[in-house]
C-alpha positions in Angstrom: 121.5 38.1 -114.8 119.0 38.6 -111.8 116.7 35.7 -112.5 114.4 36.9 -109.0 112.9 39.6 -110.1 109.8 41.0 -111.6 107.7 43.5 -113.5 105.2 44.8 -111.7 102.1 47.8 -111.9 104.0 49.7 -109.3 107.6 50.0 -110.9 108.5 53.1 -112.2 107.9 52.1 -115.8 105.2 53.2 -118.6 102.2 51.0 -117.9 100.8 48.2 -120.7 100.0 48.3 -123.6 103.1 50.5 -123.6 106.1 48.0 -124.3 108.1 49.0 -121.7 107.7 46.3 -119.2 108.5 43.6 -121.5 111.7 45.8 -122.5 112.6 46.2 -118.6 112.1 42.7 -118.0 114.6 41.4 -120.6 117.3 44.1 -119.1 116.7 42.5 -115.8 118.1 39.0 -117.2 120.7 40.3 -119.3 119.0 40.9 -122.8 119.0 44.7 -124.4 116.0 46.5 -122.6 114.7 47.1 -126.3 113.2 45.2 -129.2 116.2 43.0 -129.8 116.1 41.9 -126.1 112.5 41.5 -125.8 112.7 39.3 -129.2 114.9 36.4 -127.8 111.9 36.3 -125.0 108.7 34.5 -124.8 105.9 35.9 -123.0 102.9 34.6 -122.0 99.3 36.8 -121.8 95.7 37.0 -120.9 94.4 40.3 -121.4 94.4 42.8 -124.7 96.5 45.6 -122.8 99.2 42.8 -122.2 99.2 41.3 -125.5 99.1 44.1 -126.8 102.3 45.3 -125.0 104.0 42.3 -125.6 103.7 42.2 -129.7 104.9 45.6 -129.8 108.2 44.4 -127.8 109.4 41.9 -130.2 108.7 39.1 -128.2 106.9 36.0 -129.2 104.0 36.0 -128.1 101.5 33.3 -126.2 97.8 34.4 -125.5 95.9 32.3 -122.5 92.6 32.4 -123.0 91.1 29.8 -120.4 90.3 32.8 -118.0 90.2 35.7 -120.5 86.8 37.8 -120.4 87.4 38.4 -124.6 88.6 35.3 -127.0 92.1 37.0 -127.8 93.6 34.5 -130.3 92.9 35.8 -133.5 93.6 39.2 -132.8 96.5 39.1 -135.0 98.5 39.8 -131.3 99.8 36.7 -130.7 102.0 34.4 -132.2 100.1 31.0 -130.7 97.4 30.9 -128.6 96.5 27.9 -125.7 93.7 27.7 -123.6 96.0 26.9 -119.9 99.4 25.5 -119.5 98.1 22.1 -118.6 100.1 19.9 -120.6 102.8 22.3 -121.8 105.9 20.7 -122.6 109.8 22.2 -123.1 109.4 20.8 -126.2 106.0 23.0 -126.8 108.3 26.3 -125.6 111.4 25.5 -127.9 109.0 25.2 -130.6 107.2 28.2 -130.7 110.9 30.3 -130.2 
């Protein structure tokens, strides 16, 4: 599991919405670079070409909306929506998996 690494717009990977960065991203700690993979991960977004992405990986799926241009959270593309991650607890995390 490489825990140091990251996802980024210059990797050679499909671009959101496509749900390929999410899929990479849980290959890169040891998960199944697919749906399976993506669905034991939680992932947290700001923007519609993100959550978008992410729902269609399998992932749970978080949208922050405290900086987000559009209102996101009942979209239907997210799983639980917060405003920042002031306040967050492990216990908030564990609940939503």
């Amino acid at each position: 599991m490489n825990i140091n690494s990251y996802v980024c717009g210059n990797d050679d990977v499909t671009p959101k919405p496509d749900p390929a960065p999410y899929w990479r991203a849980a290959s890169m700690v040891g998960l199944p670079a697919d749906a399976s993979g993506a669905g034991q991960c939680l992932v947290f977004e700001d923007s519609k070409p993100g959550l978008t992405a992410a729902r269609a990986s399998g992932a749970t799926v978080v949208a922050v909306t405290g900086h987000a241009r559009v209102d996101m959270s009942d979209s239907g593309l997210c799983d639980e929506a917060i405003v920042d991650y002031r306040g967050l607890t492990i216990a908030d995390l564990a609940g939503w998996m």
